[in-house]
N, CA, C and O of each residue as an XYZ file, in Angstrom:
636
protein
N      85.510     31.238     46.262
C      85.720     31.702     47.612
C      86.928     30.975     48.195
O      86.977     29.755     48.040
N      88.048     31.688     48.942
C      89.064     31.049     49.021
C      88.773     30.889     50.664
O      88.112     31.647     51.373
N      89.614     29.416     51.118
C      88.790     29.468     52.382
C      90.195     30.239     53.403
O      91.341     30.519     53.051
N      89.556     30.392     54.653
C      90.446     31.092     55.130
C      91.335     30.439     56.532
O      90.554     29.695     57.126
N      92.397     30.468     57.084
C      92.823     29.699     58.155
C      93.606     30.523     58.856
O      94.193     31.433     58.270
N      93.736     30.339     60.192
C      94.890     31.589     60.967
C      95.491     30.736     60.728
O      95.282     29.549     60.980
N      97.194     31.721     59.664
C      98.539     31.807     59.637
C      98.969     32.691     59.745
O      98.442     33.722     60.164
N     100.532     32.456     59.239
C     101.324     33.965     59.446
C     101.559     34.595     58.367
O     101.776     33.860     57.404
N     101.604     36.019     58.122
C     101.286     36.724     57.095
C     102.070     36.082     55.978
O     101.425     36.262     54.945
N     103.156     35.424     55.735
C     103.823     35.083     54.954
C     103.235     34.173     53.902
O     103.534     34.187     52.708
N     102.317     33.338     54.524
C     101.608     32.433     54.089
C     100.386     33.093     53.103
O     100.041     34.275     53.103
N      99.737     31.813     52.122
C      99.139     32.699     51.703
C      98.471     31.457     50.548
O      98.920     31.095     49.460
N      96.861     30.878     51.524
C      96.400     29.633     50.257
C      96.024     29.837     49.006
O      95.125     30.585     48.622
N      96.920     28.975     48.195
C      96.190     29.370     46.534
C      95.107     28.322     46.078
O      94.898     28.065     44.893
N      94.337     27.655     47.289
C      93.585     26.645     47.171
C      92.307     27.306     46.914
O      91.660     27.668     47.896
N      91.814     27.534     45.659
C      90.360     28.332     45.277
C      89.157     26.570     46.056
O      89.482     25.415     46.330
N      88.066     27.190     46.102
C      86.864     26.412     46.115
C      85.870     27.317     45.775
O      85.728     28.528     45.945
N      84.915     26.035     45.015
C      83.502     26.733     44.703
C      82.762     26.073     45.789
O      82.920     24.892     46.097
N      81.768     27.068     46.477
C      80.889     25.972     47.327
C      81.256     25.711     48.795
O      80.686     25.070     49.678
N      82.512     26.489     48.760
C      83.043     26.541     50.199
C      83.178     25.007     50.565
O      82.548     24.460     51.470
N      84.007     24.452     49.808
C      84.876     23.167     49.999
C      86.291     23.389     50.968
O      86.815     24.501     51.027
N      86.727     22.462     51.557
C      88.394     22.469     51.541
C      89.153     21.872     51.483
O      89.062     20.647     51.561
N      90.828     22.887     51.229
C      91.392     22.564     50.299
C      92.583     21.274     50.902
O      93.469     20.602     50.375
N      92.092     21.389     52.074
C      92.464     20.164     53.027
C      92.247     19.029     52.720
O      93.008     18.263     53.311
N      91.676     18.628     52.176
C      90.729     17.402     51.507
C      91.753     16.320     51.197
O      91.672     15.145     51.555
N      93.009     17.039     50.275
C      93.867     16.127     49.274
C      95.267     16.116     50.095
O      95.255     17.003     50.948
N      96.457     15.372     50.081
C      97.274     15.028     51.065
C      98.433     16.204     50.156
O      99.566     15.850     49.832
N      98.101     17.026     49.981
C      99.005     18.180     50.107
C      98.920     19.160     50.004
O      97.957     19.752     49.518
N     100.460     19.885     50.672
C     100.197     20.988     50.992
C      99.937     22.473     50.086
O     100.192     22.596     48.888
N      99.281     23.710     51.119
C      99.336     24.689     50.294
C     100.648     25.527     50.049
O     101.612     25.509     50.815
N     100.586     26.107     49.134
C     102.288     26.759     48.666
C     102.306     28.404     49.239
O     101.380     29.199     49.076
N     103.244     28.610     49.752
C     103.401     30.192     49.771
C     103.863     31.177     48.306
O     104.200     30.762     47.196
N     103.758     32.292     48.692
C     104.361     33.162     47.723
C     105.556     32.772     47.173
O     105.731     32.253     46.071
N     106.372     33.057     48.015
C     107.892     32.603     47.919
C     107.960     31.329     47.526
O     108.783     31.268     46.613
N     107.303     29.820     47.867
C     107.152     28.932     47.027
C     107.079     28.654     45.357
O     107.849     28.078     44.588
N     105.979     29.236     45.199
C     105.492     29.569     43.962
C     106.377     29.892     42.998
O     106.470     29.182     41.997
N     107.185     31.063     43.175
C     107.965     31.971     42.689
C     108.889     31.361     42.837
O     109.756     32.230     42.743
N     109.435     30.369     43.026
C     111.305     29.632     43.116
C     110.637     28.162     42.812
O     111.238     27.223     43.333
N     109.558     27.864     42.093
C     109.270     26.496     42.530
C     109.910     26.196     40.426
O     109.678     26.956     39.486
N     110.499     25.190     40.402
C     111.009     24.692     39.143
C     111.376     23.310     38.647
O     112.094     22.678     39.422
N     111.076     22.778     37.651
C     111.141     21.044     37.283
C     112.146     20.521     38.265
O     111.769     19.505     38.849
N     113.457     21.016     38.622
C     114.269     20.277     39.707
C     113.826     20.258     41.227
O     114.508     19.561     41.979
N     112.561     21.075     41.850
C     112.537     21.282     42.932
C     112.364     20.257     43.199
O     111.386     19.924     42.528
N     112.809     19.101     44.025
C     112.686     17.939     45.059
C     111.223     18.042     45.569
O     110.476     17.162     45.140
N     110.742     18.859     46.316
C     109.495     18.823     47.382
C     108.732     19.045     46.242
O     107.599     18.971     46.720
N     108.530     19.359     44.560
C     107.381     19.592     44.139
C     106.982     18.119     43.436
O     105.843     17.685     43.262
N     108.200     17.508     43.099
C     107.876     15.796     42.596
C     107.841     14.833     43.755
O     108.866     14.513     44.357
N     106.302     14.249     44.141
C     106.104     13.516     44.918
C     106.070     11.897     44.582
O     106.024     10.918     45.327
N     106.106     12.012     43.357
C     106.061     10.759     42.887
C     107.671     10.847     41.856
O     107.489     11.304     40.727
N     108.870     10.518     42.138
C     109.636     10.093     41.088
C     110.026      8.780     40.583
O     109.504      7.803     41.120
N     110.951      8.583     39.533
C     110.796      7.237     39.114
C     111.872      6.989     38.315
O     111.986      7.866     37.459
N     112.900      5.941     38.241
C     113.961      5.653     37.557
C     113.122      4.759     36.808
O     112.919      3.663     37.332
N     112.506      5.028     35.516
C     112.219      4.454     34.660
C     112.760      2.662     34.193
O     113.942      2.611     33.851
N     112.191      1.643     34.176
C     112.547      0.402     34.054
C     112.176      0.127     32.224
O     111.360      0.648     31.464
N     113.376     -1.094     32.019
C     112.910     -1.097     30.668
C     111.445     -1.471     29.991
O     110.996     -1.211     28.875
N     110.751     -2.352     31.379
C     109.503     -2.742     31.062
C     108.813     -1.275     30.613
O     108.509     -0.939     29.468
N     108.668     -0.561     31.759
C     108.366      0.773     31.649
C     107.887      1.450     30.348
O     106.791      1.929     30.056
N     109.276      1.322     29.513
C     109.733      1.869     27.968
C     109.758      1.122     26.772
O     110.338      1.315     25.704
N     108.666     -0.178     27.352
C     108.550     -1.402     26.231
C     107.254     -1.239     25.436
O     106.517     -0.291     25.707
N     106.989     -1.952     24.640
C     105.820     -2.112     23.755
C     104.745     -2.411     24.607
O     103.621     -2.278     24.124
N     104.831     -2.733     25.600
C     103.609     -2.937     26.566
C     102.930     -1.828     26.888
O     101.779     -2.048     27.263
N     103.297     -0.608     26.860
C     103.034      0.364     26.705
C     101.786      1.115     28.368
O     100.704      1.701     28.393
N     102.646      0.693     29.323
C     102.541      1.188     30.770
C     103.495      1.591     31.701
O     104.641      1.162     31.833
N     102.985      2.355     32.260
C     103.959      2.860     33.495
C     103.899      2.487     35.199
O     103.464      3.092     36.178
N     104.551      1.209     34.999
C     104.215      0.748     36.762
C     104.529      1.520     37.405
O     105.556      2.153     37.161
N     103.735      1.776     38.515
C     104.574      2.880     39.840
C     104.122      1.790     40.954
O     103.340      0.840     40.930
N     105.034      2.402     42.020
C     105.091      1.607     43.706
C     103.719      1.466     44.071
O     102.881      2.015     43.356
N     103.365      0.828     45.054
C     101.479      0.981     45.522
C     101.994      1.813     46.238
O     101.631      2.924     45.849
N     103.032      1.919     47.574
C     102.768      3.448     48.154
C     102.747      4.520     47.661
O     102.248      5.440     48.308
N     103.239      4.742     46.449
C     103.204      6.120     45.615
C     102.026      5.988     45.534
O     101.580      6.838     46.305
N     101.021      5.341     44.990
C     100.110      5.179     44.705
C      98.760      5.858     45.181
O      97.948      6.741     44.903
N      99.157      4.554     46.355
C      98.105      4.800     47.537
C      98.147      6.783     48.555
O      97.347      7.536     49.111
N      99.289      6.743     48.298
C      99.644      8.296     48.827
C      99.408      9.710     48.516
O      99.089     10.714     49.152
N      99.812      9.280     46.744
C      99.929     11.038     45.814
C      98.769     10.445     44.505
O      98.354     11.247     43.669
N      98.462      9.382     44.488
C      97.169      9.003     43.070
C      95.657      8.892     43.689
O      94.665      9.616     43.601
N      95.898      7.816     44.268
C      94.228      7.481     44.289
C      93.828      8.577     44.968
O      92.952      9.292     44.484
N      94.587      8.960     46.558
C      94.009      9.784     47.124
C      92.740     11.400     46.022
O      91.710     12.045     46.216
N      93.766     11.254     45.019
C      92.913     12.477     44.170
C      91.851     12.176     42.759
O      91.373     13.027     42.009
N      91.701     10.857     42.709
C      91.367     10.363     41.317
C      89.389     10.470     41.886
O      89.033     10.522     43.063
N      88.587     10.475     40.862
C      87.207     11.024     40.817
C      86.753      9.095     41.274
O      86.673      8.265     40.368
N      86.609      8.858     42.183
C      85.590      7.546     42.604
C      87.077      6.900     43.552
O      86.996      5.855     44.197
N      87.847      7.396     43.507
C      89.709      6.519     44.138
C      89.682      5.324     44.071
O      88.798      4.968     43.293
N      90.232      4.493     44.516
C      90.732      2.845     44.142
C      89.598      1.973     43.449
O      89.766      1.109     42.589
N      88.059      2.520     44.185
C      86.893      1.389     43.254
C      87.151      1.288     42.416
O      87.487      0.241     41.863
N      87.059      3.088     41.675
C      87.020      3.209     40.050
C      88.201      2.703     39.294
O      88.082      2.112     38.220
N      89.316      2.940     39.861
C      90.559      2.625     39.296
C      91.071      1.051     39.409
O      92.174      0.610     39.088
N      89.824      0.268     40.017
C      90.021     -1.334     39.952
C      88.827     -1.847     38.582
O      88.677     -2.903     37.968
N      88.247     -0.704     38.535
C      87.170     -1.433     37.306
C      87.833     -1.510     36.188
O      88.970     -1.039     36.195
N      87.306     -2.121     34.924
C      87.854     -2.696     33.599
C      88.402     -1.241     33.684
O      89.424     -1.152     34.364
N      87.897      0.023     33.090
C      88.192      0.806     32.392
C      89.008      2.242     33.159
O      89.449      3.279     32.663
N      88.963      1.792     34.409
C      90.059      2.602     35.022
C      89.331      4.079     34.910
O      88.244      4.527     34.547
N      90.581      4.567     35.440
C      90.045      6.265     36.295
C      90.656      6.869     35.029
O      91.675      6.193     34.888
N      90.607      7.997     33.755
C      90.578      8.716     33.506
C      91.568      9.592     34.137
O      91.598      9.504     35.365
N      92.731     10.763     33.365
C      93.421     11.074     34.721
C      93.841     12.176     33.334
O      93.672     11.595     32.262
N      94.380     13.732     33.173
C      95.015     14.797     32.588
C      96.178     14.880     32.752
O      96.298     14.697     33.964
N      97.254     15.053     32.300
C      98.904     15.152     32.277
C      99.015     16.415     31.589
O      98.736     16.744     30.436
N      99.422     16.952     32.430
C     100.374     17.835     31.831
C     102.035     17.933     31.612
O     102.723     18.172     32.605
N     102.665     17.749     30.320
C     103.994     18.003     30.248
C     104.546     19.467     30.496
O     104.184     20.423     29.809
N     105.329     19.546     31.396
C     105.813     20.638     31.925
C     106.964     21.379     30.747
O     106.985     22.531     30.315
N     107.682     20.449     30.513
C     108.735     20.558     29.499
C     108.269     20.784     28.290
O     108.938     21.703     27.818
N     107.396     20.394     27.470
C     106.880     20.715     26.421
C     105.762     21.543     26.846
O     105.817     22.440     26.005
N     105.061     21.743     27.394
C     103.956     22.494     27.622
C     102.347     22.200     26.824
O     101.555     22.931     26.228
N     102.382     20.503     27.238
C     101.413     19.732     26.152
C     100.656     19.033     27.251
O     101.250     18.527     28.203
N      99.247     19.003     27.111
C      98.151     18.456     27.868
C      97.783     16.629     27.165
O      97.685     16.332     25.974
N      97.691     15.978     27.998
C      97.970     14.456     27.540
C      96.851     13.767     27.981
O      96.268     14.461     28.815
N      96.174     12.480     27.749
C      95.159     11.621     28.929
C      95.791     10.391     28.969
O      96.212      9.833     27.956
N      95.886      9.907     30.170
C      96.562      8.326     30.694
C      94.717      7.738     31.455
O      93.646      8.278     31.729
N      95.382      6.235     31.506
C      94.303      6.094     32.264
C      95.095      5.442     33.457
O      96.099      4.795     33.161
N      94.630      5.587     35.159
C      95.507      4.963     35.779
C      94.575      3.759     36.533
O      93.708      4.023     37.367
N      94.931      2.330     36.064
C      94.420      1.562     36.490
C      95.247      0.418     37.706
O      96.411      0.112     37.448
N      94.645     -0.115     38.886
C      94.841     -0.601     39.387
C      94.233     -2.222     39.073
O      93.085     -2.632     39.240
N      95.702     -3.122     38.452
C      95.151     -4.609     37.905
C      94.664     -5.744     39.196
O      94.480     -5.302     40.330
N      94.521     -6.930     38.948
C      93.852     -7.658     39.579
C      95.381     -8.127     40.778
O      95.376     -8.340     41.991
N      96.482     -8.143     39.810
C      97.513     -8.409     40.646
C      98.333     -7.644     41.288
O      99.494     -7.901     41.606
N      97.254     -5.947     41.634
C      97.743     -5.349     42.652
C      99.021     -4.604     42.100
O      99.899     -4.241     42.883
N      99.118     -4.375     40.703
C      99.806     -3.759     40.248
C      99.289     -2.168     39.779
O      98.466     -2.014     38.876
N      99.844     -1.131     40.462
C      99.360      0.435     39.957
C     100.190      0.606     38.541
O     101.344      0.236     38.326
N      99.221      1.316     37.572
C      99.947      1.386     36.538
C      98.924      2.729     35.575
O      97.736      3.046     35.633
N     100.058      3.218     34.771
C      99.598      4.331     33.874
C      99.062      3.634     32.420
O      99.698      2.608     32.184
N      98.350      3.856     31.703
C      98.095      3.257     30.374
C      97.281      3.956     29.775
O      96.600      4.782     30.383
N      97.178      3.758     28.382
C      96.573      4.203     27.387
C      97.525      5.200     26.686
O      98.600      4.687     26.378
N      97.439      5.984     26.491
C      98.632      6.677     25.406
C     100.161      6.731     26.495
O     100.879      7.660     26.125
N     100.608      6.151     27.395
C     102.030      6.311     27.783
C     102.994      5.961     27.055
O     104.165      6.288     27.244
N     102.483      5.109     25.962
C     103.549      4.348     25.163
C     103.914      5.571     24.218
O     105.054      6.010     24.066
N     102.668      6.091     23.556
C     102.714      7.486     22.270
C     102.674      8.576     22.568
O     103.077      9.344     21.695
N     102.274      9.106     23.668
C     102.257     10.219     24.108
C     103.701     10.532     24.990
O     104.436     11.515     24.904
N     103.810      9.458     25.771
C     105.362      9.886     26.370
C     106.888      9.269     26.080
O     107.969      9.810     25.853
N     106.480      7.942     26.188
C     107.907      7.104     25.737
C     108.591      7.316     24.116
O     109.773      7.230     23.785
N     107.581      7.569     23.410
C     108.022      7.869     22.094
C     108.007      9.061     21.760
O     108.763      9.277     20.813
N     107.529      9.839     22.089
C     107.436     11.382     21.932
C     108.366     11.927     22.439
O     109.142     12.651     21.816
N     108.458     11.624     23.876
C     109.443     12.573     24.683
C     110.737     11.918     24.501
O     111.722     12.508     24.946
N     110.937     10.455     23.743
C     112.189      9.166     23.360
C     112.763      9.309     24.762
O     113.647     10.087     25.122
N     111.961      8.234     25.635
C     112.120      8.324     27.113
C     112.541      7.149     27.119
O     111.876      6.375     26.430
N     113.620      6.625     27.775
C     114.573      5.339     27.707
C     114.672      4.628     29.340
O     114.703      5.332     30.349
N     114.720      2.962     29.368
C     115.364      3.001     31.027
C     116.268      4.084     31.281
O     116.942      4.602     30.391
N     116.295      4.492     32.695
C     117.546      5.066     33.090
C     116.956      6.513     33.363
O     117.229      7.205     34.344
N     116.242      6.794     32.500
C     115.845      8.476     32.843
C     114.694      8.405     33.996
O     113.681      7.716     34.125
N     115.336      9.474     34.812
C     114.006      9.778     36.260
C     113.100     10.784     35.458
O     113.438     11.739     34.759
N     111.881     10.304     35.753
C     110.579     11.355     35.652
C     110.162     11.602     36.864
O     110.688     11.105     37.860
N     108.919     12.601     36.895
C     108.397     12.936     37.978
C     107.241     13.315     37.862
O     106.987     13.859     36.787
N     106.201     13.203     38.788
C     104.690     13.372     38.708
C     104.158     14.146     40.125
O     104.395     13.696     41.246
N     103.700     14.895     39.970
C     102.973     15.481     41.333
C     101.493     15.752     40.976
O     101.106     15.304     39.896
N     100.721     16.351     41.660
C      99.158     16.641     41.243
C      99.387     17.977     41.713
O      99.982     18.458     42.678
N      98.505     18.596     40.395
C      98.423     19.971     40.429
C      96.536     19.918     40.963
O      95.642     19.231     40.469
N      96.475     20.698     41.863
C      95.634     20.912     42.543
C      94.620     21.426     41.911
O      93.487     21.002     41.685
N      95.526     23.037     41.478
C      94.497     24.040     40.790
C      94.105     23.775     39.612
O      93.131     24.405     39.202
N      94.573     23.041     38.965
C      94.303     22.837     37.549
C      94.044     21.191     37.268
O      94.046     20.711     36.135
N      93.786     20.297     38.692
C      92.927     19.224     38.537
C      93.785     18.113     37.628
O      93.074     17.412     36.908
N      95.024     17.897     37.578
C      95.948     17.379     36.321
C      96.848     16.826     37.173
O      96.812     17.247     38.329
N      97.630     16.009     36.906
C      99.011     15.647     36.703
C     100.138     16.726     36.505
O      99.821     17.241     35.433
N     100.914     17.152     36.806
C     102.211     17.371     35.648
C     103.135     16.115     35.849
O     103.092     15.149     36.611
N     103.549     16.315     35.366
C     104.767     15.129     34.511
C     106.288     16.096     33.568
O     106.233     17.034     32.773
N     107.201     15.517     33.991
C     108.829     16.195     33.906
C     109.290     15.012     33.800
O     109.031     13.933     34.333
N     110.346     15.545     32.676
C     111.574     14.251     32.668
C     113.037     15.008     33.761
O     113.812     15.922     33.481
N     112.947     14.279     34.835
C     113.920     15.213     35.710
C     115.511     14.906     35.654
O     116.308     15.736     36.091
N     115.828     13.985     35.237
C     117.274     13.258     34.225
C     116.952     12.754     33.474
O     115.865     12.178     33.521
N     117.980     12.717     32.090
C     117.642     11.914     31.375
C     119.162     10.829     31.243
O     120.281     11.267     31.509
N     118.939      9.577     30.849
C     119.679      8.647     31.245
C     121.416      8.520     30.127
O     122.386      7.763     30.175
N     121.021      9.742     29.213
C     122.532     10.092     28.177
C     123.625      9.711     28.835
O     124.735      9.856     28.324
């Protein structure tokens, strides 16, 4: 059941719910038609989270630090239990989707004791070596709503 809100015809929510939830819930917005239809790996407003990759980043340590305001803004807000779960040993569980390859991935995103937000568990094999992601290249992450995931784009690469 899609819920319903006075707008103007142009508009038009692609926010499904079961249960008559809403789609208000998560800190972003719904897309129009015309959105949808022009929306592409370079669009600016669809990567809320970007990132000039650091060499730590792309090291054997095999994590992806991001800012706490990114964090706190476009992650926890959507993760299943938000910051508790993602402070326990084993972290929040989280779906990636690569946009560019068109490949479904699992990270885990844990928040450490020293207040550091970070991606782990396959980032090292699944993206830095796979996608041969180097300092210097910007990625980008937004949350896909409808499909409960991540995507993830390499939006420069650092050649």
């Amino acid at each position: 059941m899609a819920n319903r809100m006075n707008v103007t015809n142009d508009f038009v929510c692609v926010c499904l719910s079961l249960g008559g939830g809403s789609c208000c819930r998560f800190p972003f917005r719904c897309l129009t038609f015309d959105h949808l239809s022009t929306m592409n790996k370079n669009d600016d407003d669809q990567w809320k989270i970007k990132k000039v990759l650091e060499g730590s980043d792309c090291g054997r340590l095999g994590r992806l630090l991001l800012n706490k305001d990114l964090a706190n803004d476009f992650v926890i807000p959507v993760l299943m239990g938000g910051a508790e779960a993602a402070k326990q040993k084993e972290g929040v569980e989280v779906q990636v989707w690569d946009v560019d390859t068109q490949s479904l991935h699992s990270l885990v995103f844990k928040i450490w004791s020293s207040a550091q937000n970070v991606f782990i568990k396959t980032w090292l094999s699944d993206f830095v070596l796979r996608r041969e992601l180097k300092k210097g290249d910007v990625i980008g992450l937004q949350w896909d709503q409808a499909n409960q995931r991540f995507n993830f784009s390499v939006l420069k690469s650092s050649n």
